[in-house]
Structure formats: C-alpha cells, structure tokens
C-alpha positions as CSV (number, residue, x, y, z in Angstrom):
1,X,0.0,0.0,0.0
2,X,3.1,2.4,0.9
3,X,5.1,3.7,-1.5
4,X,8.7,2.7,-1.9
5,X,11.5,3.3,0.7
6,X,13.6,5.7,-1.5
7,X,11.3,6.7,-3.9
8,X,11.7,10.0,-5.6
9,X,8.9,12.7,-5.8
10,X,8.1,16.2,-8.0
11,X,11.8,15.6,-10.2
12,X,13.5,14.2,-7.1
13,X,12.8,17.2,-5.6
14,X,11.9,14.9,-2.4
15,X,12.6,11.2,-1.7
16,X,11.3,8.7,0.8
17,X,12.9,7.4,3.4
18,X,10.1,5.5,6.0
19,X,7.1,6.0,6.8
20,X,5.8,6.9,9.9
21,X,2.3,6.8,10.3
22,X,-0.4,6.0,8.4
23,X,-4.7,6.4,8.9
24,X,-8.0,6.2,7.6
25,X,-7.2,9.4,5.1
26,X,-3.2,9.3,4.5
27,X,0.0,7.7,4.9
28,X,2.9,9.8,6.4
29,X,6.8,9.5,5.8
30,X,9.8,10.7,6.6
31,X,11.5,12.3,3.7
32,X,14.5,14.5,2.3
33,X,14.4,17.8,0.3
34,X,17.1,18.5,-1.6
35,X,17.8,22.4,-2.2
36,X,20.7,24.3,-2.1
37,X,21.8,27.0,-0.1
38,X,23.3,30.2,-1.8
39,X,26.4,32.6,0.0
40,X,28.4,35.3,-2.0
41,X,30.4,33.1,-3.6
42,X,28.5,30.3,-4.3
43,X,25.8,27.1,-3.6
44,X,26.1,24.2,-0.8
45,X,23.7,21.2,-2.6
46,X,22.0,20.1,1.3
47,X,19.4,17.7,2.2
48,X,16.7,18.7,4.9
49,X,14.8,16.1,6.5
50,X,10.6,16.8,6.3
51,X,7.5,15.1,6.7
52,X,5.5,14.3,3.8
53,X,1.8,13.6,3.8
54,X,0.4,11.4,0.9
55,X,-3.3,11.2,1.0
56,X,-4.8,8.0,0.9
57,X,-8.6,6.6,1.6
58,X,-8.1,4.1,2.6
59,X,-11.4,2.6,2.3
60,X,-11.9,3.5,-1.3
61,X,-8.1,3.7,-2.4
62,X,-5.9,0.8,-3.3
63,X,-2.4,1.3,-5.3
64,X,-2.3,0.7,-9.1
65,X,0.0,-2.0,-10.6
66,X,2.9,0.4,-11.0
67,X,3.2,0.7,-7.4
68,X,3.0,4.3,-7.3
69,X,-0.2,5.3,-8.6
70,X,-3.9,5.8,-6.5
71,X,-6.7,4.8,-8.1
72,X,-10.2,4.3,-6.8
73,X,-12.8,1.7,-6.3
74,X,-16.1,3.0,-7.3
75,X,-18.0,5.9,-8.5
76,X,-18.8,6.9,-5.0
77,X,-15.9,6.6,-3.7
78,X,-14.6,8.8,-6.2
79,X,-16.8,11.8,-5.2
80,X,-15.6,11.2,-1.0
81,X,-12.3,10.8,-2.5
82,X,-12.0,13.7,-4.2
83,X,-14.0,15.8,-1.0
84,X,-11.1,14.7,0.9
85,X,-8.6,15.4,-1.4
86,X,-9.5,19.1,-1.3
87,X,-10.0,19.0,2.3
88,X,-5.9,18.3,2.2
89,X,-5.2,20.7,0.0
90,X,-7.0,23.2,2.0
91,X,-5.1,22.4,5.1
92,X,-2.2,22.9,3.2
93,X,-3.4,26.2,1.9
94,X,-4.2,27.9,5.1
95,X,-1.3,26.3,6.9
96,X,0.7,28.4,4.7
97,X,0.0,31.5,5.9
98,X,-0.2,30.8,9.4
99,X,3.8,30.8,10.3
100,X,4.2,30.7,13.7
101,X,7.0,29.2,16.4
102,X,4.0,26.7,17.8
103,X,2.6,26.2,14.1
104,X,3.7,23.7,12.3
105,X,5.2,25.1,8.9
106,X,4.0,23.8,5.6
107,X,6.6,23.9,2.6
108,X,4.8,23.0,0.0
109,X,2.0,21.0,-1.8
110,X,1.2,19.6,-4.9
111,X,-0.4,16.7,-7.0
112,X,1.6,13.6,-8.2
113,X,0.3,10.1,-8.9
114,X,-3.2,10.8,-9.3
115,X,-3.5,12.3,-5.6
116,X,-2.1,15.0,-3.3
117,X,0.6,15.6,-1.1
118,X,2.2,17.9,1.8
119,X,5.7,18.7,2.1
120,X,5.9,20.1,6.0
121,X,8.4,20.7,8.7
122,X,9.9,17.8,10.4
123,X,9.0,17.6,14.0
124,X,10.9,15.6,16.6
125,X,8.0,15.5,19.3
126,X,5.4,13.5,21.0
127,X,1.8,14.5,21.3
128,X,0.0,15.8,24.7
129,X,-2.0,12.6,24.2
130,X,0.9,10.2,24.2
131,X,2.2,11.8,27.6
132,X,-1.0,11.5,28.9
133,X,-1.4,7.7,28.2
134,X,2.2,6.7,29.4
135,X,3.0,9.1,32.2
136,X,0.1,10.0,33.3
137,X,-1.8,13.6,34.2
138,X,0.5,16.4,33.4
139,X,1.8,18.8,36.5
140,X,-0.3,22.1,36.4
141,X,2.5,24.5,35.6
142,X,4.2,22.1,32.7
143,X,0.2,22.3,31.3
144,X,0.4,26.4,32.0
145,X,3.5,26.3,30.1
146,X,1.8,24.4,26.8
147,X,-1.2,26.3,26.9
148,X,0.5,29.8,27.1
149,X,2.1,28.6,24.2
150,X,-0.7,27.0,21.9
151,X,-2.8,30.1,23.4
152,X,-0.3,32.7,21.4
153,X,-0.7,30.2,18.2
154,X,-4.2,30.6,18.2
155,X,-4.4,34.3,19.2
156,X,-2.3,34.6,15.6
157,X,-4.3,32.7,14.1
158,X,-8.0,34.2,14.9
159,X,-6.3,37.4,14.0
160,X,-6.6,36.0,10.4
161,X,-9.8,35.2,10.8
162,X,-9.0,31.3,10.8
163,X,-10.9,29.2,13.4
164,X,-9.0,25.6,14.1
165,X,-11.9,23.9,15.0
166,X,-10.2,20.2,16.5
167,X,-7.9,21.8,19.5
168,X,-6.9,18.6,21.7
169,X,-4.0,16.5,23.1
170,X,-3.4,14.3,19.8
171,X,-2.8,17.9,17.8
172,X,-0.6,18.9,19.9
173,X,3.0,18.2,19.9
174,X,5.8,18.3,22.3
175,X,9.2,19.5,20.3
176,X,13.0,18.6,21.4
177,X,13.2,21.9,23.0
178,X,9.6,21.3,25.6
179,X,8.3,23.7,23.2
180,X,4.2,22.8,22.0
181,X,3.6,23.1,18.3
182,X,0.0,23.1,16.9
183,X,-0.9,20.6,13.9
184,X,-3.8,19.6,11.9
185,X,-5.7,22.4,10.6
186,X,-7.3,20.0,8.3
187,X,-11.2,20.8,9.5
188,X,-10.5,24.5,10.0
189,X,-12.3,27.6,8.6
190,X,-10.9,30.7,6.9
191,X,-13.4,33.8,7.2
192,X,-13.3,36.9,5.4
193,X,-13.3,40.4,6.4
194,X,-16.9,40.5,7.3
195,X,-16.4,37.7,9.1
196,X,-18.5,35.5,6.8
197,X,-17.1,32.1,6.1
198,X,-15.5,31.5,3.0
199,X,-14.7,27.9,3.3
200,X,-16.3,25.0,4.3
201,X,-15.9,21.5,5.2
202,X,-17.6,18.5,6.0
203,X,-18.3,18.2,10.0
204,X,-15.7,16.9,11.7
205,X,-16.1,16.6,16.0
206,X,-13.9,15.0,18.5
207,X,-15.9,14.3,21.3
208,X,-15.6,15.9,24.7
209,X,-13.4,18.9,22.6
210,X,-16.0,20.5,20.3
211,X,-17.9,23.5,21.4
212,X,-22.0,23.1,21.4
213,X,-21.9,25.5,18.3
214,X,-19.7,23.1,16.3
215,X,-23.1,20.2,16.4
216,X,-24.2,22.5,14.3
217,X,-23.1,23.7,10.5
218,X,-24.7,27.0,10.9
219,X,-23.2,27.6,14.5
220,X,-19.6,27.6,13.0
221,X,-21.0,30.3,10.3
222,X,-19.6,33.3,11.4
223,X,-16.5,33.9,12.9
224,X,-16.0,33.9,16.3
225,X,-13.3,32.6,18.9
226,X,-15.6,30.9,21.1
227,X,-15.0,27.0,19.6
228,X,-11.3,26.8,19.9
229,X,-11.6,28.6,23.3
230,X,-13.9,25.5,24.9
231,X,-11.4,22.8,23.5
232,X,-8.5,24.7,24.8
233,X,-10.2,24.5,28.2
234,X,-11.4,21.1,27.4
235,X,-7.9,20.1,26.5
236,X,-6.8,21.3,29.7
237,X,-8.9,19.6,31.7
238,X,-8.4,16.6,30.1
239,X,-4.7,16.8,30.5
240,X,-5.2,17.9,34.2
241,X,-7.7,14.6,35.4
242,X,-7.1,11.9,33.1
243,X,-10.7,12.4,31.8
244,X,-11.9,13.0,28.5
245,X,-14.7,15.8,29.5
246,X,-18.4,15.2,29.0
247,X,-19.3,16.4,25.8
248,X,-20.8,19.6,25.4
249,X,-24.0,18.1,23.4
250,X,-25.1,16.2,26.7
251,X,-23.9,18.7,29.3
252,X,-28.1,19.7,29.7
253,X,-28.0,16.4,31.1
254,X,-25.1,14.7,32.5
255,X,-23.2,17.3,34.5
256,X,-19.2,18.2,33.9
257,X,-17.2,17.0,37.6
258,X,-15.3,20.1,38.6
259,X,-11.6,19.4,37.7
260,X,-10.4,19.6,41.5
261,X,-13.1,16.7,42.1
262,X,-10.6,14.8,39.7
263,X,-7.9,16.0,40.9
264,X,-7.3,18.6,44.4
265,X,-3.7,19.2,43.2
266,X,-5.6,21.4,40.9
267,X,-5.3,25.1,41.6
268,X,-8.2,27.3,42.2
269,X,-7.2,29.8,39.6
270,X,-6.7,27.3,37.1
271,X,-9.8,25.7,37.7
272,X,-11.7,29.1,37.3
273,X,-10.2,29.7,33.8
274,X,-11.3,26.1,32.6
275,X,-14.6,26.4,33.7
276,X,-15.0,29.8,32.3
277,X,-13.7,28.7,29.2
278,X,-15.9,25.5,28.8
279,X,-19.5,27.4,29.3
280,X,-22.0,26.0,27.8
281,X,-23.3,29.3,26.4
282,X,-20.7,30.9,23.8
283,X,-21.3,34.0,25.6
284,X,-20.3,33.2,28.8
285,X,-16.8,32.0,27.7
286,X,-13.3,34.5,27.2
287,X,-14.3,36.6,24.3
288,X,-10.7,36.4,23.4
289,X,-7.3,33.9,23.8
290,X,-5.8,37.2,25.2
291,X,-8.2,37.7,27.7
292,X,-8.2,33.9,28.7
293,X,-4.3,33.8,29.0
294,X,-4.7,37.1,31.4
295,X,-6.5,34.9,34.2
296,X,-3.8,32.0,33.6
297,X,-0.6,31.9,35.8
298,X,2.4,31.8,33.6
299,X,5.3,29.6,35.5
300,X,8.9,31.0,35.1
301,X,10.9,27.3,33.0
302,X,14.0,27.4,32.5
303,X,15.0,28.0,28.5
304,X,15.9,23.8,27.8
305,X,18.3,23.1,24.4
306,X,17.2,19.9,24.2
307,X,14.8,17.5,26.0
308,X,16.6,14.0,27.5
309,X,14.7,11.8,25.6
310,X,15.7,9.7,22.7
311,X,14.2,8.8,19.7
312,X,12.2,5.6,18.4
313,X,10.9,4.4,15.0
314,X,6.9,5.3,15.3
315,X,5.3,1.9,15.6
316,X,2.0,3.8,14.6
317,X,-0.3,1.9,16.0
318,X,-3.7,3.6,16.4
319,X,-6.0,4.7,19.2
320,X,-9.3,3.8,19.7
321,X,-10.2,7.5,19.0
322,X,-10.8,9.5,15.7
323,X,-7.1,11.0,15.5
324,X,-5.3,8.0,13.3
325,X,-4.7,10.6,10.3
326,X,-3.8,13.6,12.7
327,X,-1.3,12.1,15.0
328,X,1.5,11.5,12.6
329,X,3.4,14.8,11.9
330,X,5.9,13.0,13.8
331,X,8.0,10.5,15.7
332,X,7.7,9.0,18.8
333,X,10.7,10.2,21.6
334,X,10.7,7.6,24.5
335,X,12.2,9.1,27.9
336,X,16.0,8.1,28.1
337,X,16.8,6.4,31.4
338,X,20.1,6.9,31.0
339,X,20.2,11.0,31.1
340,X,20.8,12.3,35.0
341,X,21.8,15.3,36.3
342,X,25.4,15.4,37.1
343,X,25.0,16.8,40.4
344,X,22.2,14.0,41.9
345,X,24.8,11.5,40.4
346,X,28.0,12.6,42.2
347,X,25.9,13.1,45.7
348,X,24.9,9.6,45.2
349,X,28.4,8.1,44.7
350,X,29.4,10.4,47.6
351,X,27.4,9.2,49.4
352,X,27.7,5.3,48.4
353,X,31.5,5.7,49.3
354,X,31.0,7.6,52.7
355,X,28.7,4.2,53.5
356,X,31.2,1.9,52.0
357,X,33.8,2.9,54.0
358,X,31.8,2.6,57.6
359,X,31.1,-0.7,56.5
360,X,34.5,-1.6,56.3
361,X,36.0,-0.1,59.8
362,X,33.1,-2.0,60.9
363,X,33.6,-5.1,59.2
364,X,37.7,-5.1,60.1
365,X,36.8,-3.9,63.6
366,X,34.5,-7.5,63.9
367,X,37.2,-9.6,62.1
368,X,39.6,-8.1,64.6
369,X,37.7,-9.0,67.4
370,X,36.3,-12.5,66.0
371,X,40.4,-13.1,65.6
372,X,41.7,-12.3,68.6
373,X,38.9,-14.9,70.6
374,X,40.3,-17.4,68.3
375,X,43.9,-16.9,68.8
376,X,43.2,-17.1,72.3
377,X,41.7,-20.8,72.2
378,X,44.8,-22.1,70.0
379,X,47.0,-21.1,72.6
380,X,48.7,-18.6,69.8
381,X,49.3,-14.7,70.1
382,X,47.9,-12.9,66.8
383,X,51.3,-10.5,66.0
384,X,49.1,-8.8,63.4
385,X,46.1,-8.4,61.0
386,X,47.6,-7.4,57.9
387,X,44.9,-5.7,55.6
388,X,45.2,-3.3,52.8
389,X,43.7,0.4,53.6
390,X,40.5,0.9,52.2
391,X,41.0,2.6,48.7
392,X,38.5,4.5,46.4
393,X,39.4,1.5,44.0
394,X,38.7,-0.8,46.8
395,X,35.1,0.6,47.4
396,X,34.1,0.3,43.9
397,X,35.1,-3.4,44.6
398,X,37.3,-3.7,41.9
399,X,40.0,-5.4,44.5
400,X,38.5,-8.1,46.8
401,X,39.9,-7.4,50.4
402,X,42.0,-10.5,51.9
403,X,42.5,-11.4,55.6
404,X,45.5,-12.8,56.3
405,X,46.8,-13.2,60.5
406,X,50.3,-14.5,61.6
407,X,51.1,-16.6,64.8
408,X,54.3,-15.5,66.5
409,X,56.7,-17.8,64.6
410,X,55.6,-16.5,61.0
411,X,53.2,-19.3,59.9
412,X,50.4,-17.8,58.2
413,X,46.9,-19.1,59.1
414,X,44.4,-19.0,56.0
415,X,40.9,-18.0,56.2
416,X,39.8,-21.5,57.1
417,X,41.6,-20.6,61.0
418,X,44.5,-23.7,60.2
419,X,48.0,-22.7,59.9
420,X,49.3,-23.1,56.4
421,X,51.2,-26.6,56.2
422,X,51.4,-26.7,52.6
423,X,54.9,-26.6,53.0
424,X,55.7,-28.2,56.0
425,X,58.4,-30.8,54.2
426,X,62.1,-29.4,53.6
427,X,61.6,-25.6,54.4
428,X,62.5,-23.6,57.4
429,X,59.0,-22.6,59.1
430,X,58.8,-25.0,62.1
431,X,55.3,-26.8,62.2
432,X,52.7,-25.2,64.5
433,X,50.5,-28.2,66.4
434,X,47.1,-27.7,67.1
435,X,45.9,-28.8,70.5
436,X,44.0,-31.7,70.6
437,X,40.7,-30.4,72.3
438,X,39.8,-27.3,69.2
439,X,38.7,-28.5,65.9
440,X,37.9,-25.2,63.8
441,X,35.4,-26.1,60.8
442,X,33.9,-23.6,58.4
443,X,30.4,-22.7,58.6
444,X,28.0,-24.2,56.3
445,X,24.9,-22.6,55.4
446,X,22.1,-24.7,55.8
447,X,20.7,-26.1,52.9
448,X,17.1,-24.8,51.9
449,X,14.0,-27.2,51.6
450,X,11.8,-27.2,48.7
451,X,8.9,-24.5,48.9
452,X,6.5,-27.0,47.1
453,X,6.1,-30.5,48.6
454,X,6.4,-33.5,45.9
455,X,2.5,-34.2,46.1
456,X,1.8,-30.4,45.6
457,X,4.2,-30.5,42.6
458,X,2.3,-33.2,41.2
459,X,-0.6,-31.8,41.7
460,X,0.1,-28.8,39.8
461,X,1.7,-30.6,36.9
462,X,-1.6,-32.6,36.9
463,X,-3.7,-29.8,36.9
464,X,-1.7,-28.5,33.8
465,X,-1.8,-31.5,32.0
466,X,-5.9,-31.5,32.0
467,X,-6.0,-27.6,31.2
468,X,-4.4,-28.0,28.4
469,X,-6.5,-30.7,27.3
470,X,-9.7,-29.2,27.9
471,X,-8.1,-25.8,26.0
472,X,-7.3,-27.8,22.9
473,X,-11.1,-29.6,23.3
474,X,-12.6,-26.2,23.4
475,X,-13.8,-26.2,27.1
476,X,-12.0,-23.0,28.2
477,X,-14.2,-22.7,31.2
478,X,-13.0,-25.9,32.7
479,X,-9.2,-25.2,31.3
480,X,-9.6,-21.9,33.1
481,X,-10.9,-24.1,36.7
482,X,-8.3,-26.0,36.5
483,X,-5.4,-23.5,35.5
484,X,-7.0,-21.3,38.1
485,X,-6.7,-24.1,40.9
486,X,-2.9,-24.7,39.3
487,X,-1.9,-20.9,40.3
488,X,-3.1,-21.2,43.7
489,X,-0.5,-24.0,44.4
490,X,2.4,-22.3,42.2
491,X,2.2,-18.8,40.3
492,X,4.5,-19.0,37.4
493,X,4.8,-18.2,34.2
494,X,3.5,-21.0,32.4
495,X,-0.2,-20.7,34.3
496,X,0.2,-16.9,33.4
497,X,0.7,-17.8,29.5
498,X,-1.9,-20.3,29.6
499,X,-4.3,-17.6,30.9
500,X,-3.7,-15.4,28.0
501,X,-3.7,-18.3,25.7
502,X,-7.2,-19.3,26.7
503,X,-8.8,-15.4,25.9
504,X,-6.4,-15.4,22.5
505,X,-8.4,-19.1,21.6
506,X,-11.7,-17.9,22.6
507,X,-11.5,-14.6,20.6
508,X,-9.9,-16.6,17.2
509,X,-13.4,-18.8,17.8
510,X,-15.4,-15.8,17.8
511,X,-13.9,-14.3,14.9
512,X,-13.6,-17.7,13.1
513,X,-17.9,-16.6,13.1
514,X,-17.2,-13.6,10.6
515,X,-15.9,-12.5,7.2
516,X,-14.3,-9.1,7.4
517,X,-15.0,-6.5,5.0
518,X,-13.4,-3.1,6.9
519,X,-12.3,-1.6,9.6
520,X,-15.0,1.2,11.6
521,X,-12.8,3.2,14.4
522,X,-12.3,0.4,16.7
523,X,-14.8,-2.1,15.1
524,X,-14.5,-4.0,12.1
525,X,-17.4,-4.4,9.3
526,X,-18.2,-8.3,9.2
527,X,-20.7,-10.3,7.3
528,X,-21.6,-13.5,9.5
529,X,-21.0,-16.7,7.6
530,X,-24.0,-18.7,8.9
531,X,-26.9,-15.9,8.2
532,X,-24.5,-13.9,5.6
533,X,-26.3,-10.7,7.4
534,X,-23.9,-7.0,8.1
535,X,-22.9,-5.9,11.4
536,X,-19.9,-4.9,13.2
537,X,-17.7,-6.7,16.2
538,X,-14.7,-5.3,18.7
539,X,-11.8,-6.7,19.5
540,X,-12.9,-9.4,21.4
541,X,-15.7,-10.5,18.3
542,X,-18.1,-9.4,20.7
543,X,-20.9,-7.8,18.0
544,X,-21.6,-4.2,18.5
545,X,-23.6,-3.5,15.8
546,X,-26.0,-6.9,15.1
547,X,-25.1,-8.9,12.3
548,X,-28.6,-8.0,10.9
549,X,-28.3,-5.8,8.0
550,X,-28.6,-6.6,4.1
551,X,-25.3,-4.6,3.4
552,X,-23.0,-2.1,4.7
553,X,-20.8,1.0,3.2
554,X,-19.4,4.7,4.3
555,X,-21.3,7.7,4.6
556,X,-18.9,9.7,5.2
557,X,-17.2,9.8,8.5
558,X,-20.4,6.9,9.4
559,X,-21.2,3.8,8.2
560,X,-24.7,3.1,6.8
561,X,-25.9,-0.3,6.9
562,X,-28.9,-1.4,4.9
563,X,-31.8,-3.1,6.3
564,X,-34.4,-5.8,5.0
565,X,-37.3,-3.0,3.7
566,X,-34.2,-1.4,1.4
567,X,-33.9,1.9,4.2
568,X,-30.6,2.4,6.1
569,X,-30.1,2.6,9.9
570,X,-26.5,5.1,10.1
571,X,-24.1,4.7,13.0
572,X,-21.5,6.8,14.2
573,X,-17.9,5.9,14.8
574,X,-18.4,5.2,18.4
575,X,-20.8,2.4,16.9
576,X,-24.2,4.6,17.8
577,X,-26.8,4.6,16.1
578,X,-27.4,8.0,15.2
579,X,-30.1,8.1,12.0
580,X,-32.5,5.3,11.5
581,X,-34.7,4.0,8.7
582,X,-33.8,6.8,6.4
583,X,-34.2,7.0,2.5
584,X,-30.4,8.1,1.9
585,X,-27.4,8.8,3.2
C-alpha cells in the first residue's frame, strides 16, 4: 500500500525514506528535500529532512500495478475521494500562511500520482496525548507552560480570521526543546473580512473537545473565537484529570465533575479559567485567547536546548479515538533512562563511598575481634592483622579485600583458621601443632528445603496437564478451573501464559464466526457466515452492531448499513446509532 523506501517525488525534488504513520485518510513518511543553499560566492547542494503527507482513503483507495499510482474503487468513492482530497489541499493552503514558532510550517503541496501531497516541517516530538497515556496527568504549571504557548498560536491565528476547529492533546506536539507546536488544521475555517465564512468543510467533531456550536453547521458560520476557546479548556482539563470531559452536546443532562473533584492538586485559579472557558453558552466563555491567557498563571521554566529523551521508530499503532490521520506529523521520543543530572549522580556516589567505607571499619573492627577470641583458644598470640587500607578502588570493589593473620613464629593461618602446612616438608617454618581439644570447621549454610512438597508438585503438573486438554477440546471454562486451581498452588509463568492463551483461543473462535469487510474506528465491518447478514464486532468478536443488515458501506465519517425494507439505519464511529430508517445517506 506504501510507497517505496527511497522513492523519488516532484523531479526528485523529495525522496522517501520510511514511513511513519499511516490512517484512515493518508499515509505519512519521513523524507528528504534536496535544495541548495546560496552565499556570495557560491551554492552548498544540502538535504533537509521533512514530513510528507500522501493522502490515501483508505477505504476507497488501493495502489495501481505500477506501485505508485492511486486509483479508486467505485464511482462513490470517487466523489468522498475527491471531497477529501481538497480537504488536504485546504489544510495545506491555510497552513501556509499561518507561520508561527507553535505552528507547524507547511513547505509545499502539490499533486503527483493521481493524488495530493504535503511537504511540512519535520518535528521531533510527541503529542500531549501520548504523555497523557504513558506518564500519566500532566503537572499544572508544565500544562500552563503548553497552553501559554498554543494560546499565542491561536491568538495569531483568529487574528486572520482562521478558526482551528479540532484543539486537543493528539494535535498537539511536544518538540526537542519542551516547546508545543499546533498541527492539523485540516477541519478548519478561513473567514473573510466581514467575518463571513468562506470555506467549508464536511463536519468533523472530536468528542468531549467541540464547542456546542460546532453540532451544528450554521453555529460555526460566522467567525468567532468561542469554539477553539472551549477545546482549549477542554484540553486542559483533560490533561489535568485523566478524563476526556463530557461532551458539550449532553452537558443539559449529565453534568461536567469540577476538575479539583478529579484532581485537588488542581489550583483554584486554574480551575476558574477552565470552567469559564468550557460554558456552555458561547457568551459566557473568554471573548478572546488574550483575555483567557490574562486569568492563567504563567510559570517561570528554565530556557531547555534539548529535552533528554531519545528517539524511536513510530510503531503507529492507532487509538481507539478518531485522531489516526492527525497524529503523525511525527516521531515518537521515548524518555532516556540513561540521562541524570550530574550533580544527583555525584551526591549519590558520595554518598555510596562515605557508606562503604563505615562498613568496612566496621567489618575489620569485627574480624579483629572474631580473631583475637580465636587466637586465644589455639593457645597462639595474633602478631598482626595485615589488611590493605581501604582505597577509592577498593570501594568500587574492583580489588577483593584479603585477611591474612600471623602466629608469632611467621606461619600464616588461612581463612579456614589452620596454619598453612602446605609446606611443611624441607623448608624452614617450624610446624605449629594444634591442641587436641579445638577443631575449627567452616560454617556451612544450611541447605534450603523445597517451597513446594512433591505431592503439591504433582498436583500442579496434573492440573496443567488437564488444562491444556480441555483448552485444545474447546472447554475453556474448565481449562480456566483447573489453571486457576494450578496458580493457587504455584504462580508461574506458564499458568500466566496459559491464561492469555485461553482469551487469545476464545476470541480466534469468535472471529472464526465472521468475514471481514473493513475496519469502523475500533470495530470491524463483518458479514456473519452462517446468516451472511452485516454488522460490526470489537476486538474481542463481541458484536456491537448486530449482524442483521442486508449490506454495509461509508457515509462519510459513518457507516450506513442497509436493512431488510431497502432503508438504512446510520451509525457513528463510536458504533451509535445515530439516523435510522432513512431513504439516503
């Protein structure tokens, strides 16, 4: 489906080298452009890495024999493909003129290979929503910091009477430097200077962000910045709590929990500004960014060169939400465990030597004693304990520490407490006798008992043995009895494995029910082999939409499936049914 790694585009203007996302709507790479950069007295040929977006429906799109070309399915999907098409170009357009530090910059965009393509800056970054999912709730100046920033983007961009229209975590990136950059303006409007819109696009919501006024196509008519002020404060609170707020369709019913009831690390200041700014009622909200980033503390950060993470190959695998074509502008950066600060490192090590060395005075100040009591029971006087001084070497135990003690004639009595007698034949070292009534032994550890009697142990390998059976004979309930009973004598890894191996055997059985046709969001389109009838299952082949309908296709961001009397019941992405027994789509 992707192009080739290394292919050239626009008179190898651009080349490919990997891609690193890819969605419902387009596939992303990385890529080079080759210019050259002009002094006085001459031109430096230079590559510059960039992201290049190829659009792609998938859905209606599959790549022509050449490899290179798009062509598409059906007449139908050639009028959505060629909606979406100019949807891309229009991001591209508007991005254009919209250069800002938190925006980011679009170079270029044309048509090649019978679709379209953006040339943009090359971000190194990792979306507000990726943070969220791995570390958790952001801390509430970090979040003042980002939104300070994406605030100013916006504040330039109303001023050209440009609404974004899809402000949330997954469009906004996290740069090298900490520094949030803005993406997708791909459902945004442009307005002119009556403040009249001169664009238009098909509706396009992510839930819990969009205003009220974005449900519907007229509230968006006329320019105001009241939408992209609710998802900033939406974004906000979902970055502060963890949860994606309630969306503003249903708020009439089902109240919005106060952020601090979420979260009491929450300040009362900043809590203020997001409530304000997610009212219900445009008119109730900031009338302007400026206004909104007045009420917000702005935390003092030091300026950073470069964050300490490191960066991975984006595996690209998609939410569960509607962002799959949005969150690819760049590559994933991973925190690097390795990067410290300097100063934590060398108190540490301070302090691991200051505790080394106690440990040794204490250790030779034991020895010494333990050595002496002996020497008294052989009848012997200890001249001396010979050990090394403790070293900075020693400590970091590059040099194992020896014990060696001498009687009073010079034999040398090895760790074991016996005089050396290696040597006792032809040399000059007299022989030292032992008296008869002290034996000294070493110490022997006792040896540990088994922690599972032999029965037990057979029990368990038993209880294995008939899981496994009953697994391969389809009875997973009475594999999971006796794996269960298995883990209650011994928790290991097998019984662990064999858990996940009876869920993986019971989903391919589920699925093993269902021809797949496409993927919906999360859900996939399937036609049930026994009744041949339409619906739509999850991951686990549990159905979510009833395998009931006649036949199923797009309707634009929906699916419509067609019933028995020839009308169509239309269901959203979430897999709701939102239209039913209608004429058309």
């Amino acid at each position: 489906m992707n192009l080739p790694v290394g292919h050239y585009l626009q008179n190898k203007k651009y080349q490919l080298l990997q891609v690193v996302g890819q969605g419902g709507f387009g596939i992303t790479y990385k890529g080079l452009l080759f210019t050259e950069v002009k002094g006085p007295l001459g031109a430096i040929r230079t590559e510059v890495p960039i992201g290049i977006k190829e659009y792609f429906f998938k859905d209606y799109c599959y790549r022509a024999a050449d490899g290179l070309s798009v062509n598409v399915h059906s007449e139908t999907g050639r009028v959505l493909f060629g909606k979406f098409k100019d949807k891309l170009i229009k991001e591209a357009k508007i991005l254009s003129d919209v250069h800002h530090p938190n925006i980011v910059n679009v170079l270029d965009v044309f048509e090649e290979n019978n679709t379209a393509y953006i040339a943009m800056e090359y971000i190194a970054g990792y979306s507000l929503k990726y943070i969220l999912e791995k570390d958790g709730v952001l801390p509430e100046d970090r979040l003042l910091k980002y939104t300070h920033q994406i605030g100013k983007a916006l504040q330039f961009v109303h001023e050209k009477n440009i609404l974004h229209l899809d402000i949330k975590p997954s469009n906004i990136l996290i740069d090298r430097k900490d520094n949030a950059r803005l993406i997708d303006f791909g459902v945004s409007k442009r307005y002119d200077v009556e403040n009249t819109e001169t664009s238009t696009t098909m509706l396009t919501l992510s839930k819990g962000f969009a205003s009220i006024e974005q449900y519907d196509n007229e509230g968006t008519h006329l320019f105001s910045p009241c939408p992209d002020i609710y998802s900033l404060g939406a974004t906000m609170y979902n970055l502060l709590t963890g949860k994606i707020p309630t969306e503003s369709i249903l708020r009439a019913t089902r109240t919005l929990p106060d952020p601090s009831e979420l979260n009491p690390d929450i300040t009362p200041a900043t809590e203020k500004v997001i409530l304000k700014a997610m009212q219900i009622n445009p008119a109730d909200r900031y009338r302007s960014l400026t206004e909104m980033l007045a009420d917000l503390d702005m935390p003092s950060f030091e300026e950073k060169t470069e964050n300490n993470y490191r960066e991975e190959t984006n595996t690209c695998e998609n939410g569960d939400d509607d962002d799959e074509d949005t969150q690819f502008y760049h590559t994933t950066l991973m925190p690097n465990i390795k990067t410290s600060h300097a100063g934590t490192n060398n108190r540490k090590k301070r302090k691991r030597r200051t505790l080394a060395i106690s440990l040794i005075c204490i250790f030779v100040a034991m020895g010494t004693s333990v050595a002496i009591f002996v020497g008294k029971g052989k009848g012997t006087t200890l001249a001396s304990i010979d050990l090394p001084p403790a070293t900075e070497k020693d400590i970091e135990g590059n040099e194992p520490l020896k014990e060696e003690t001498t009687t009073d004639n010079g034999s040398v009595i090895p760790e074991s407490g016996a005089p050396d007698e290696t040597n006792t034949q032809g040399n000059s070292q007299p022989d030292v006798k032992q008296p008869d009534d002290i034996t000294l032994q070493p110490q022997l550890m006792p040896t540990p008992q088994p922690t599972i009697e032999e029965d037990t142990e057979a029990e368990y390998t038993a209880l294995i043995s008939s899981g496994k059976e009953k697994m391969n004979a389809g009875n997973y309930a009475g594999a999971d009895a006796d794996f269960s009973k298995a883990m209650s004598l011994k928790a290991t890894e097998e019984v662990r494995q064999l858990f996940i191996s009876i869920k993986e055997k019971q989903i391919e059985d589920k699925n093993a029910l269902y021809e797949e046709k496409a993927t919906f969001g999360k859900y996939k389109i399937v036609r049930n082999i026994q009744t041949q009838k339409y619906g739509a299952i999850d991951s686990r082949g549990e159905e979510k939409i009833t395998c009931q309908y006649v036949y199923s296709e797009k309707a634009g961001e929906n699916q419509a499936f067609q019933r028995e009397d020839n009308l169509y019941d239309i269901y959203d992405i979430d897999g709701v049914l939102i239209k039913s027994r209608v004429t058309y789509w």
